[in-house]
C-alpha positions as CSV (number, residue, x, y, z in Angstrom):
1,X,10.4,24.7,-2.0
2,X,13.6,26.8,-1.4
3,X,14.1,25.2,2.1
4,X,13.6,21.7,0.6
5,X,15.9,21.7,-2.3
6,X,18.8,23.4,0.2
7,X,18.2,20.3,2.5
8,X,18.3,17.8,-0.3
9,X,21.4,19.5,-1.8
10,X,23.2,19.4,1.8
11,X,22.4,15.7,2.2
12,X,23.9,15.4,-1.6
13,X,26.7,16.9,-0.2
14,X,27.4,14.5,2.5
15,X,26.5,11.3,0.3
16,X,28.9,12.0,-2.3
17,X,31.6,12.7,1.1
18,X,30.7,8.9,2.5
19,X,31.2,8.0,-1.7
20,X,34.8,9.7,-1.6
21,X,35.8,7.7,1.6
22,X,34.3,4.4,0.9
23,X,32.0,4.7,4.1
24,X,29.4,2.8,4.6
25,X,26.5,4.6,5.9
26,X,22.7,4.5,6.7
27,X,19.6,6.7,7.0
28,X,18.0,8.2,10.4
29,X,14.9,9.3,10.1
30,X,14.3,10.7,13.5
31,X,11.6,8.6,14.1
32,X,10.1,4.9,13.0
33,X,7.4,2.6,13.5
34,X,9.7,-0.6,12.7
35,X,9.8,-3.1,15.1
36,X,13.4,-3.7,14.0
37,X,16.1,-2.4,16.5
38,X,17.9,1.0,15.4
39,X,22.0,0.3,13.7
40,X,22.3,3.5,12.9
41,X,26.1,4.8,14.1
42,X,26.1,9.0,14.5
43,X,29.3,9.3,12.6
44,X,27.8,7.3,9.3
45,X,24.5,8.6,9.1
46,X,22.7,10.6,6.2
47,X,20.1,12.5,8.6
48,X,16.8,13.1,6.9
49,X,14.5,14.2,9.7
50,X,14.3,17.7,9.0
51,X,12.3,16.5,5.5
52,X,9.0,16.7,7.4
53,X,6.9,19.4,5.1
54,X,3.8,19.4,3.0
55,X,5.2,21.4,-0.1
56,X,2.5,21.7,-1.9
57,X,-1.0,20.5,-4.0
58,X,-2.2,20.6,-7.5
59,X,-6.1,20.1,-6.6
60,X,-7.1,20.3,-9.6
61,X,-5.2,17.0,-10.8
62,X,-5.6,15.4,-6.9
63,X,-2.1,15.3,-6.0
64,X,0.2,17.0,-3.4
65,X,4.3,17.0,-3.3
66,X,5.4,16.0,0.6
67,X,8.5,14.9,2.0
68,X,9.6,11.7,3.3
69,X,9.2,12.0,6.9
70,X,5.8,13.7,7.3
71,X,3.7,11.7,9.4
72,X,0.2,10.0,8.6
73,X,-2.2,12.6,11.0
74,X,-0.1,15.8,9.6
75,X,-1.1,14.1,6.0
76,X,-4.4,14.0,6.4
77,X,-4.8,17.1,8.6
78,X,-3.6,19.4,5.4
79,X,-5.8,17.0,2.7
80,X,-8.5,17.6,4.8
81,X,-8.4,21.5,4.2
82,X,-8.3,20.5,0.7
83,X,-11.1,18.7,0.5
84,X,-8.6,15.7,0.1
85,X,-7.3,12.6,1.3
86,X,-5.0,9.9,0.3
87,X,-5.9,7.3,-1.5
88,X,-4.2,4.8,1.3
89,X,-3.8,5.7,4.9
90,X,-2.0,4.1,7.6
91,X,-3.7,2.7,10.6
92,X,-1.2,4.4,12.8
93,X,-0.8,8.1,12.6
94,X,2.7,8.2,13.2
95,X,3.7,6.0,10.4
96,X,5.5,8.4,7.8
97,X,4.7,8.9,4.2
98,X,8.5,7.6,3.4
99,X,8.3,4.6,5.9
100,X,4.7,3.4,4.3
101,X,6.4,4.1,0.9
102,X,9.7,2.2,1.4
103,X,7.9,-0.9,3.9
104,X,5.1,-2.8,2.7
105,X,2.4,-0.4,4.0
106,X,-1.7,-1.1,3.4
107,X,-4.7,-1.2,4.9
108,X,-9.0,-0.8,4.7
109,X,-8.3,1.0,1.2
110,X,-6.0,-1.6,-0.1
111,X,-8.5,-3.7,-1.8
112,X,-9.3,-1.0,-4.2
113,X,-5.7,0.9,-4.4
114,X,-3.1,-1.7,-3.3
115,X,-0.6,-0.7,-1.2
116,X,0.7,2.8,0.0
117,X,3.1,2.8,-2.6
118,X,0.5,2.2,-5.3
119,X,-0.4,5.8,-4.8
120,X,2.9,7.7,-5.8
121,X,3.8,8.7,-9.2
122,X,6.9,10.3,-8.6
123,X,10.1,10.1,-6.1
124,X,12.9,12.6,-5.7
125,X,16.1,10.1,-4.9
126,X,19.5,11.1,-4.0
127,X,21.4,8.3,-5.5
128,X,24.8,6.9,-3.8
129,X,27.3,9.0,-6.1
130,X,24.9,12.2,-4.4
131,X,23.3,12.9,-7.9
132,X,19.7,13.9,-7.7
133,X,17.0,12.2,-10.4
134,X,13.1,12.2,-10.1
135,X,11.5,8.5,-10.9
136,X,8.3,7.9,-11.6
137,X,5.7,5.2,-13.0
138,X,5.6,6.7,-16.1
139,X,7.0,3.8,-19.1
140,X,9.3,6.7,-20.7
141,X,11.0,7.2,-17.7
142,X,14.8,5.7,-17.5
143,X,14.7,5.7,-13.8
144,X,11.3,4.0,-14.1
145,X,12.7,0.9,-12.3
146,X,14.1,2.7,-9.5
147,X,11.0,3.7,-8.9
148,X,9.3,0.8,-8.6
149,X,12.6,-0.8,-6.9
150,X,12.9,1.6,-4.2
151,X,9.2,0.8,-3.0
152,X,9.5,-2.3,-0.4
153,X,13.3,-2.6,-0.2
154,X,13.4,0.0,3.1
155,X,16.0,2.6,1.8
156,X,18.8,0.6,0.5
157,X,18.7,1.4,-3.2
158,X,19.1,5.9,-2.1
159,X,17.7,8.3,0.0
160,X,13.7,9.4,-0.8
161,X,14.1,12.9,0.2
162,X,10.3,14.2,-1.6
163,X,7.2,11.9,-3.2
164,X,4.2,13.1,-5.5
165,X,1.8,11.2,-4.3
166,X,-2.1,10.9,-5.7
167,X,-5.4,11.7,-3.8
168,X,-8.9,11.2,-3.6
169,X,-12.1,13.4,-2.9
170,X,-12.7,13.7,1.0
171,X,-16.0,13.4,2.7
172,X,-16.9,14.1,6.7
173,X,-18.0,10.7,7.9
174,X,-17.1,6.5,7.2
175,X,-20.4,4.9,7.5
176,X,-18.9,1.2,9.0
177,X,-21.4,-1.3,8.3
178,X,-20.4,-4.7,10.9
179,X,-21.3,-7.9,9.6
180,X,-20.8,-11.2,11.7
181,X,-19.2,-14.0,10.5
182,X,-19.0,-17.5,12.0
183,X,-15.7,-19.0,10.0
184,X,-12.7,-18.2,7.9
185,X,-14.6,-19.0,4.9
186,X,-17.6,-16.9,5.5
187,X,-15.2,-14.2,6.1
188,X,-13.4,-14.4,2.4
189,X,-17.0,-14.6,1.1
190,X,-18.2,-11.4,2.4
191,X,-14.5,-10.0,1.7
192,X,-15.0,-11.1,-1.7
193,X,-18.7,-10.1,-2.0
194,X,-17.9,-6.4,-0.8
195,X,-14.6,-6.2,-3.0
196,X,-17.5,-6.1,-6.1
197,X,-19.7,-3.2,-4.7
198,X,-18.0,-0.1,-6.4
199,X,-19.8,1.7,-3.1
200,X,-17.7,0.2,-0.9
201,X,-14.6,2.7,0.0
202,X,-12.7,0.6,2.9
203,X,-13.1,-3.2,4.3
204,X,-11.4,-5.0,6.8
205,X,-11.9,-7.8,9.4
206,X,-11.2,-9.1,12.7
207,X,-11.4,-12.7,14.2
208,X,-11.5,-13.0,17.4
209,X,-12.0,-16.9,17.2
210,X,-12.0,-19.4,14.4
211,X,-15.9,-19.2,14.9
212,X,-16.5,-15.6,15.7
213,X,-15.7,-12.6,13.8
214,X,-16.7,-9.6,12.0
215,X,-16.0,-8.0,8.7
216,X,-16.4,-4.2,8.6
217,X,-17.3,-2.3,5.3
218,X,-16.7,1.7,4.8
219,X,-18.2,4.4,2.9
220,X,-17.7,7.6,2.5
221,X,-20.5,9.9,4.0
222,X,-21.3,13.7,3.6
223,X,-23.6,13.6,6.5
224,X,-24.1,10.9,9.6
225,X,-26.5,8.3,10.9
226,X,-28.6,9.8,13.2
227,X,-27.7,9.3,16.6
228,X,-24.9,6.6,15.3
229,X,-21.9,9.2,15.8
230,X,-18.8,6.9,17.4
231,X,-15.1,7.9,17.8
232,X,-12.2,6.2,19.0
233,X,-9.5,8.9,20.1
234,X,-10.7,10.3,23.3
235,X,-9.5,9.1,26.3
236,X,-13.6,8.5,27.2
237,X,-13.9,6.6,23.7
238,X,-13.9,3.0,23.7
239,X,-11.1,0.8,21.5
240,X,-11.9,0.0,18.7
241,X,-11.2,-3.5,18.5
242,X,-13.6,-4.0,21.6
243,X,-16.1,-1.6,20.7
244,X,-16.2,-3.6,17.5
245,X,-16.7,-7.2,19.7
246,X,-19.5,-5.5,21.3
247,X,-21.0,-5.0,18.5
248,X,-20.6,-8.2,17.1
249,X,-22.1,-9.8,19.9
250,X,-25.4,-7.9,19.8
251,X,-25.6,-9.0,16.3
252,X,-24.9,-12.6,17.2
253,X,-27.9,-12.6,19.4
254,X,-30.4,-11.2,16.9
255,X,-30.0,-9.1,13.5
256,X,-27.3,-9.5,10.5
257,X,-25.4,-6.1,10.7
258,X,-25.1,-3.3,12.4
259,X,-24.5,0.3,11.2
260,X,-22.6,3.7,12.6
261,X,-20.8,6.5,11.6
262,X,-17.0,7.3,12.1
263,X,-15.6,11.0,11.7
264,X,-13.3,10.6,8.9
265,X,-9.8,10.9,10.7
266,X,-11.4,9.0,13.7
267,X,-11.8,6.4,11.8
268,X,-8.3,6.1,9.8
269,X,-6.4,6.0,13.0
270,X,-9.1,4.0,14.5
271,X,-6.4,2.1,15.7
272,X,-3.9,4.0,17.5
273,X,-5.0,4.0,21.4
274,X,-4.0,0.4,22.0
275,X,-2.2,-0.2,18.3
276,X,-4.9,-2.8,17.8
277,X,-4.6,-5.0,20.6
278,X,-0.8,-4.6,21.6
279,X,-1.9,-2.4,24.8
280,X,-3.7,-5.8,26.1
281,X,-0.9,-7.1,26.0
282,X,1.1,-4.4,27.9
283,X,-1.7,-4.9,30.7
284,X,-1.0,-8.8,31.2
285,X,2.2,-7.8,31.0
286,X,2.4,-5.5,34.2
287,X,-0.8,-7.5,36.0
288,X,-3.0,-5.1,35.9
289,X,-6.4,-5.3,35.0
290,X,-7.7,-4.5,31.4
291,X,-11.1,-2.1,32.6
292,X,-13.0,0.4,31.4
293,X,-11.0,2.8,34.5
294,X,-7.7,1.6,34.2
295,X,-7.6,1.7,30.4
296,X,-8.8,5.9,31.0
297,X,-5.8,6.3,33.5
298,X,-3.6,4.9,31.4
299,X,-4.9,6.7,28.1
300,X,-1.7,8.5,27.4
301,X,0.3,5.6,27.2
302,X,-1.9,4.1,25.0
303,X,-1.1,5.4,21.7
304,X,1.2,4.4,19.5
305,X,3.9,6.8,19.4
306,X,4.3,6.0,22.8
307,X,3.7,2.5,23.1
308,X,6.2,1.6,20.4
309,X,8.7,4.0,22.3
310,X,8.7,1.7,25.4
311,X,8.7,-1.6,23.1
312,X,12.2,-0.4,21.8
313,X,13.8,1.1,24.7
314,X,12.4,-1.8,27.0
315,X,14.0,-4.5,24.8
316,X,10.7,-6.7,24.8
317,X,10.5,-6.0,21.2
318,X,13.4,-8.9,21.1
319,X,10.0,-11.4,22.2
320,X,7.2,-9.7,20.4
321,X,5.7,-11.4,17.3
322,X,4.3,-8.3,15.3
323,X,4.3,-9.7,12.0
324,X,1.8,-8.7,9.0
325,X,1.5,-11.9,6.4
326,X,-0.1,-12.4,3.3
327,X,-2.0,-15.5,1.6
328,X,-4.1,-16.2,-1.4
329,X,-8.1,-16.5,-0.4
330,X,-7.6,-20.2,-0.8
331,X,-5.2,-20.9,1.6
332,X,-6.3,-18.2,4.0
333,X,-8.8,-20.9,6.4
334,X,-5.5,-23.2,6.4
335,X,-3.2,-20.6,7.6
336,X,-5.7,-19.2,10.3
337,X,-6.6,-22.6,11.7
338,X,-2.6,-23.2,11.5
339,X,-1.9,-19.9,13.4
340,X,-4.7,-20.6,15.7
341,X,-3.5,-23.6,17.1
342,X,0.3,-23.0,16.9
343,X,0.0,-19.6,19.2
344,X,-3.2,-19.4,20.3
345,X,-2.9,-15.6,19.3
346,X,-6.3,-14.3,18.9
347,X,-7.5,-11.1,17.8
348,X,-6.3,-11.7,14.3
349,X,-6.5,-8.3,11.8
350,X,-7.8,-9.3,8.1
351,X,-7.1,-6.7,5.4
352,X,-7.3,-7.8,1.4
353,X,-4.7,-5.9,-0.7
354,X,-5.1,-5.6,-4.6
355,X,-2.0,-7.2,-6.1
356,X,0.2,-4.7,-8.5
357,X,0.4,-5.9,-12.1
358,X,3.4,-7.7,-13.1
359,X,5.8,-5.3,-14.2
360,X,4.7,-2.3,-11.8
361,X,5.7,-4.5,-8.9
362,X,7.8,-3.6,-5.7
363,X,10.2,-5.0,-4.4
364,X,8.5,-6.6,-1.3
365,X,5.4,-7.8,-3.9
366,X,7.6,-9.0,-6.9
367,X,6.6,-12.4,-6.6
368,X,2.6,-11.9,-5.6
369,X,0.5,-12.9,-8.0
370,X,-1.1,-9.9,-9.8
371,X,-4.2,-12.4,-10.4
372,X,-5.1,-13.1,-7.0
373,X,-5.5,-10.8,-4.2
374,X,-3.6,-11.1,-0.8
375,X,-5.2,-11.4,2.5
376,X,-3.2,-9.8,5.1
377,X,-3.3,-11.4,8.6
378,X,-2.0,-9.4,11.0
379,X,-0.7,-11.7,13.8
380,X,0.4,-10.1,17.3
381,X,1.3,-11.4,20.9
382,X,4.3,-12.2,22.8
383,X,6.8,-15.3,21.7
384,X,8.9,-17.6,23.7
385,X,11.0,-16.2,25.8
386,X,13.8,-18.5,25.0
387,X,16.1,-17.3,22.1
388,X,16.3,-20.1,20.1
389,X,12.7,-21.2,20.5
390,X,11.5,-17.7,19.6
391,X,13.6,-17.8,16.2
392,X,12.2,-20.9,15.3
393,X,8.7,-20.0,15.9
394,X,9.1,-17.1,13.8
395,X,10.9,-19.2,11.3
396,X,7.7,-22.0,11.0
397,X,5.6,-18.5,10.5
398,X,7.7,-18.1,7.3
399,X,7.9,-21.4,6.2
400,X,4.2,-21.7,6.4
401,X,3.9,-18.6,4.6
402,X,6.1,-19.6,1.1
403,X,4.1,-23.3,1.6
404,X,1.0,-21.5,0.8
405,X,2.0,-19.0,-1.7
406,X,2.0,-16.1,0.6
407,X,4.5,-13.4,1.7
408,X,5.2,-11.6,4.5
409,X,5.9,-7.3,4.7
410,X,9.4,-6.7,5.6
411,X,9.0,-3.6,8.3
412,X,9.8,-6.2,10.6
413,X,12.6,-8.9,11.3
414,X,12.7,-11.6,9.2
415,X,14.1,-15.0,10.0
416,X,15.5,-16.3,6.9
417,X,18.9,-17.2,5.7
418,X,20.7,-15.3,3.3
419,X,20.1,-18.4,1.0
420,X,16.5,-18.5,1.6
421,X,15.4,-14.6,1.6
422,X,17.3,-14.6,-2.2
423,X,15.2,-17.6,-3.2
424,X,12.4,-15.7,-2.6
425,X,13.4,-12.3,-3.8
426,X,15.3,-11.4,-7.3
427,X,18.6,-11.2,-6.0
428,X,19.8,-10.5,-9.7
429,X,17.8,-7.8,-10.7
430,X,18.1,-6.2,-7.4
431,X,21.9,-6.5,-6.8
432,X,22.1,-4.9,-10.5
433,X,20.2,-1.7,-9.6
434,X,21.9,-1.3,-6.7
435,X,25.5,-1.3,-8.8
436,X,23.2,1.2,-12.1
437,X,22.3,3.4,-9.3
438,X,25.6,3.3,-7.0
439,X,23.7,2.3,-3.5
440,X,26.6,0.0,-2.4
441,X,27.4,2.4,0.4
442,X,23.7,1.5,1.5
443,X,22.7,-1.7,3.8
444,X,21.3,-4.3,1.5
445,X,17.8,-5.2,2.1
446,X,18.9,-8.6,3.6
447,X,21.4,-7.0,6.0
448,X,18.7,-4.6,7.2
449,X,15.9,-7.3,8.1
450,X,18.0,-10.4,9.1
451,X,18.4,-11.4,12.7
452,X,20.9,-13.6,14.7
453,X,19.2,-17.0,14.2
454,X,21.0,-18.3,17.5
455,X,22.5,-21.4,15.2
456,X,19.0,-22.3,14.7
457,X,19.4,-22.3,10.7
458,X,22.5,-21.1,8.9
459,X,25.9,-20.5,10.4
460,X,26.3,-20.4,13.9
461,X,27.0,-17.1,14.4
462,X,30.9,-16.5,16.2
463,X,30.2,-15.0,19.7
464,X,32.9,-13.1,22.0
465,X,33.1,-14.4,25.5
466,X,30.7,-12.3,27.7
467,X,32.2,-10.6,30.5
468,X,30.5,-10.1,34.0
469,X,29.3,-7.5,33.5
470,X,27.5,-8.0,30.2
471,X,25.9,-10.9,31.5
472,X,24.5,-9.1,34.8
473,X,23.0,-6.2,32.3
474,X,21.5,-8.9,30.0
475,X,20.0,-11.2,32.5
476,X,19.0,-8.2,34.5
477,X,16.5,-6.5,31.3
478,X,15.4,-10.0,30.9
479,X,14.1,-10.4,34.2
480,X,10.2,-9.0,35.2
481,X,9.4,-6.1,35.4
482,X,12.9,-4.6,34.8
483,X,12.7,-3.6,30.8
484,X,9.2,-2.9,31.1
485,X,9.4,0.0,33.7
486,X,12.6,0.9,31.7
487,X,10.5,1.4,28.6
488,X,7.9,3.2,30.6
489,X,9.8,5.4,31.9
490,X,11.5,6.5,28.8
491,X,8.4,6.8,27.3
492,X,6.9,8.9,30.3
493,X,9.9,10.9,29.3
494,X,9.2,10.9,25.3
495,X,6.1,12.4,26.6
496,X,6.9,15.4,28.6
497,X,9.1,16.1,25.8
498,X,6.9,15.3,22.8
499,X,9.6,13.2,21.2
500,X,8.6,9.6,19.0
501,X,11.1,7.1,19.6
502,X,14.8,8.1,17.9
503,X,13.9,11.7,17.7
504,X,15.7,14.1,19.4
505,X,13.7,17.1,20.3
């Protein structure tokens, strides 16, 4: 704890420097799962990547103090040798505690706990003037709604430097129980149906069709089915997402479900070798053909630490719709079929998420509806590969979205105007906390998400005249294969030298 409070107290230090010469600054994390490109400058930076430590547990009250930057696997790695685990864990293992806590973060345990957030009580911040306060959910608190402000708005109300964060008895195995479904609206019926059973630990979904799908219910197991053992992170294990279309198809042509067990870390980061379905998509990309063999050579580039490398440093991130967006039950079959025919993007991810109550909201959820639950619909595949085209795509995703009462998480790009993103937010309430708790010197939400809308909506934006030589390096990453052997390259390189994207080793 001696090492931590030194760190936070030299990062105080250097706030309250950028305070006494007005500069405007950001955080850098070292690493981040965003699909949002990096504006970090080195001379304006607070650097927080050294506040990667467990610090401790109380296991008799289920919690444990950990810093902001410790990643998902190292989470659950020192649970597990306490018996523990959290309450919600990230599909990706190199999602950090901080990043899940300041993005919209759920997943298969969200139905019962809400998002990732849901499961702190307590923050340490460092506020913009440097002073250090703890905020937590208690309703004595005076930083109470910093706490709950700070979730969702990605950084820009201070810097999260250490979280106490709840936890829930661990067992060995995830009995997943597969159950096929034929439509949308059999889907939110057995969603629905499982969200009742208190036996039911973790449920999510995948469509791989408007008629063919499968819903997948977890439960916590001390010991497995016999001879039903599967994993998913060895380079000879199947993908999950295809292992689980297998599986749907033998129950399509005779049974009603089908039954197996997962080792429990297995099967949280059941999704990392291919990050769902994105490594299909890297496959088309480079021609090559998506089999059993090729996926095996290619194994180490299938995870996503490395696969999100080569998105960012390949500049094909600038075409890739990785968007995670939320709808009421009711309007869920509308949105699907919407999505469906729009993009023809199929797998879709399902994943229900408990609303927060009304006034323990964060800032990403304040205008959910604590009554209803929220299906997430996790939509990924490649976009137009004109500009203009691609902004406006992303733009009807959003439009749809508010027309149906939904919302979308904000770890990615959004596509609204300023006018439009404060319609939908509490512009008020939020530009207040960040003058109670001195965060001008931060990014505002807005100025971290937004995009150039290419004078598709809004302003056009003013545009310096392009020299030779910034047009031959533009059209030249733009042109196939050129980015993507860029980005494989740097990420053969991020793996000789164990480094996640942004972090310097």
């Amino acid at each position: 704890m001696d090492a931590h409070k030194e760190e936070v107290a030299r990062i105080s230090e250097r706030v309250q420097a950028f305070q006494r010469s007005s500069t405007a600054f950001r955080i850098y994390h070292g690493s981040t799962l965003s699909t949002r490109e990096s504006a970090r400058q080195r001379d304006s930076i607070i650097d927080t990547s050294r506040l990667n430590h467990v610090i401790g547990f109380n296991t008799q009250e289920k919690k444990v103090l950990v810093e902001p930057n410790v990643p998902m696997d190292a989470l659950v790695d020192a649970t597990l040798r306490e018996g523990l685990v959290p309450k919600v864990v990230m599909e990706l293992p190199n999602i950090t505690v901080g990043g899940g806590f300041a993005g919209t973060s759920g997943e298969s345990s969200s139905f019962r706990f809400g998002l990732f957030d849901r499961s702190m009580r307590g923050i340490e911040v460092v506020l913009g003037n440097g002073e250090i306060v703890w905020a937590t959910s208690d309703r004595e608190d005076p930083h109470r709604d910093l706490f709950f402000a700070c979730a969702g708005s990605c950084g820009t109300l201070g810097v999260v430097t250490l979280l106490e964060m709840e936890l829930i008895d661990a067992q060995p195995y995830v009995e997943l129980e597969y159950k096929a479904v034929t439509s949308v609206k059999e889907a939110v019926d057995v969603l629905q149906e499982a969200e009742q059973d208190s036996r039911v630990d973790y449920i999510d979904g995948i469509l791989y069709s408007m008629t063919s799908g499968v819903i997948m219910i977890g439960r916590l197991q001390a010991e497995p089915i016999e001879n039903r053992v599967r994993s998913f992170d060895k380079p000879s294990d199947p993908w999950f997402y295809l292992d689980a279309e297998q599986i749907l198809k033998c129950i399509e042509r005779g049974g009603k479900s089908y039954k197996q067990s997962i080792p429990i870390k297995s099967y949280f980061f059941r999704y990392d070798r291919g990050v769902f379905w994105g490594g299909g998509i890297a496959f088309k990309y480079f021609c090559v053909p998506f089999l059993d063999l090729t996926r095996r050579l290619l194994d180490p580039y299938m995870y996503s630490r490395t696969m999100i490398h080569a998105l960012h440093r390949s500049g094909i991130s600038s075409q890739a719709i990785i968007q995670d967006l939320g709808v009421p039950y009711e309007s869920a079959a509308s949105f699907i079929k919407w999505t469906g025919e729009k993009t023809g993007f199929w797998p879709l991810w399902l994943c229900p998420v408990k609303p927060p109550p009304r006034d323990e909201c964060s800032f990403s959820m304040a205008n959910v509806d604590p009554d209803k639950t929220v299906l997430d619909v996790g939509i990924w595949g490649m976009g137009p590969r004109d500009p203009r085209r691609f902004v406006a795509l992303n733009r009807e995703f959003e439009a749809k979205v508010a027309e149906l009462g939904g919302i979308k998480c904000l770890y990615a790009h959004a596509y609204y105007t300023e006018d439009e993103f404060w319609r939908i937010y509490d512009a008020e309430k939020y530009t207040g906390l960040r003058r109670k708790y001195h965060a001008g010197s931060l990014p505002s939400i807005y100025d971290k998400v937004k995009v150039d809308l290419q004078g598709v909506a809004g302003p056009r934006s003013v545009r310096k005249q392009e020299t030779w030589g910034e047009w031959t390096s533009r059209n030249f990453w733009r042109t196939w294969p050129f980015g993507g052997l860029y980005g494989v390259a740097s990420a053969t390189k991020g793996l000789v030298i164990q480094s996640d994207f942004l972090l310097k080793k």
